[in-house]
C-alpha positions in Angstrom: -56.0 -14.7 60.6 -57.2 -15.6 57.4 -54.1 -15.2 54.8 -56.2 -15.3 51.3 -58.8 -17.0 50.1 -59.5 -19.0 46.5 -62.4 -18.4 43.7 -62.7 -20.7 40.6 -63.1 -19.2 37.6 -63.4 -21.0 34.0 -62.5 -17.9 32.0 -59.3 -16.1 33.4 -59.6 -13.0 30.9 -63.2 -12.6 32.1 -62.4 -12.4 35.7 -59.5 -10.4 35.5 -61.4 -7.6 33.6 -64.7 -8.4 36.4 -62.1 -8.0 39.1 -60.1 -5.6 38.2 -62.4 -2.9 37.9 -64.8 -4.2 41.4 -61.7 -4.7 43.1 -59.9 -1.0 41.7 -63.0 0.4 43.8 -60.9 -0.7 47.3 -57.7 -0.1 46.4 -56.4 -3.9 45.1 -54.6 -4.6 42.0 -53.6 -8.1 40.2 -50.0 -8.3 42.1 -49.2 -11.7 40.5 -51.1 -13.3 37.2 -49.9 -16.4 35.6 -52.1 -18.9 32.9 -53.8 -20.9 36.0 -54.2 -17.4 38.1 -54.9 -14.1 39.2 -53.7 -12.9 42.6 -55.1 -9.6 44.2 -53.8 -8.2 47.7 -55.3 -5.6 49.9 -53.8 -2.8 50.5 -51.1 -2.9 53.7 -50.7 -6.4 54.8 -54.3 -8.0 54.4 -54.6 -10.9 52.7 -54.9 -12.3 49.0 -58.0 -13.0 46.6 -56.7 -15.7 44.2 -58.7 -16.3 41.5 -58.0 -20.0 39.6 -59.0 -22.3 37.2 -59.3 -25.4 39.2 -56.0 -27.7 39.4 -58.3 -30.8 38.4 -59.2 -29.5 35.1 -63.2 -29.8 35.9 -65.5 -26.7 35.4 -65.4 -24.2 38.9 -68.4 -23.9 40.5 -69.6 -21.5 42.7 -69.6 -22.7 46.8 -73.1 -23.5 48.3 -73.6 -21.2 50.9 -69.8 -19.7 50.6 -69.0 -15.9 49.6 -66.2 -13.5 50.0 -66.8 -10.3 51.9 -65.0 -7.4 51.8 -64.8 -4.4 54.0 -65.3 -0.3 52.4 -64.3 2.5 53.6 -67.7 4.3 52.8 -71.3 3.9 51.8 -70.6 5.6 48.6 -67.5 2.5 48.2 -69.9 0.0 48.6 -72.5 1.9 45.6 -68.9 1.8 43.5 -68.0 -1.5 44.2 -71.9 -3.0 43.3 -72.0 -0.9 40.2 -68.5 -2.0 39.5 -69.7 -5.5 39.4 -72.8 -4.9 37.9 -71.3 -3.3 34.7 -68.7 -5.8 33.9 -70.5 -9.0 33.6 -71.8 -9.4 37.5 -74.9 -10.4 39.2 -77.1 -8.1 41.8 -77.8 -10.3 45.0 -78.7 -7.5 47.0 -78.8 -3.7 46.0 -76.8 -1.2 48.3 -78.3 -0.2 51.4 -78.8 -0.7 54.8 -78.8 -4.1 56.8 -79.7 -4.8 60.5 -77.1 -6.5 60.8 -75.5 -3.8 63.1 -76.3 -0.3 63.8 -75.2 1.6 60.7 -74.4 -1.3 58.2 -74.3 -0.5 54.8 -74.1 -3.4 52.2 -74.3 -4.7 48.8 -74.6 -8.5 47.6 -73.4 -9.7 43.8 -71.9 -12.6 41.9 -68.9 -12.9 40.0 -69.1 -14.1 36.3 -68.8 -17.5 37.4 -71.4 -17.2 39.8 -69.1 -16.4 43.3 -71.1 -14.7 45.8 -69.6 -11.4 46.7 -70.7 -8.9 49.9 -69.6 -5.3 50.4 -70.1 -4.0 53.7 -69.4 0.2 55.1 -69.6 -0.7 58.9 -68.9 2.7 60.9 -66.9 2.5 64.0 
């Protein structure tokens, strides 16, 4: 089991105001925040979304090929969580709506400030 996962960012106060209204959409909240960081956790016991400035001091750049999904409870999540992101400095990769990826799939695609791909998916069942 995955137990968190690590985006760079090169302006903390950016992300944490990007973040902490896309990720208020699911229920997570910045449970620890230092000068280098930003941690979120899921609710329960899922894991953590640390957002960093990178340890070697070089710019972050965004992962070729790499994103972070996330799971909503609802289609109307996933509209919240996109428009979230699009209204505090974010990217559209992918409007909200269905995917064929299974029967029912409901997702969104965007990009962080910093250029981290982000998915949204409501998968019933």
């Amino acid at each position: 089991m995955i137990g968190g996962v690590c985006l760079g960012s090169n302006d903390l106060a950016r992300s944490e105001a990007f973040y902490g209204a896309v990720l208020a959409v699911l229920g997570m909240a910045c449970g620890e925040r230092s000068d280098q960081a930003l941690g979120y956790h899921a609710p329960g016991d899922g894991p953590w979304l640390w957002i960093l400035t990178p340890y070697n001091g070089r710019a972050a750049v965004p992962g070729n090929g790499s994103q972070v999904g996330f799971r909503a409870l609802d289609r109307e999540t996933v509209d919240a969580f996109h428009a979230a992101a699009l209204a505090h400095g974010g990217t559209d990769e992918g409007a909200p709506g269905p995917r064929n990826y299974a029967p029912g799939y409901y997702g969104a695609y965007c990009r962080d400030p910093d250029g981290n791909k982000l998915h949204v998916a409501f998968i019933p069942g």
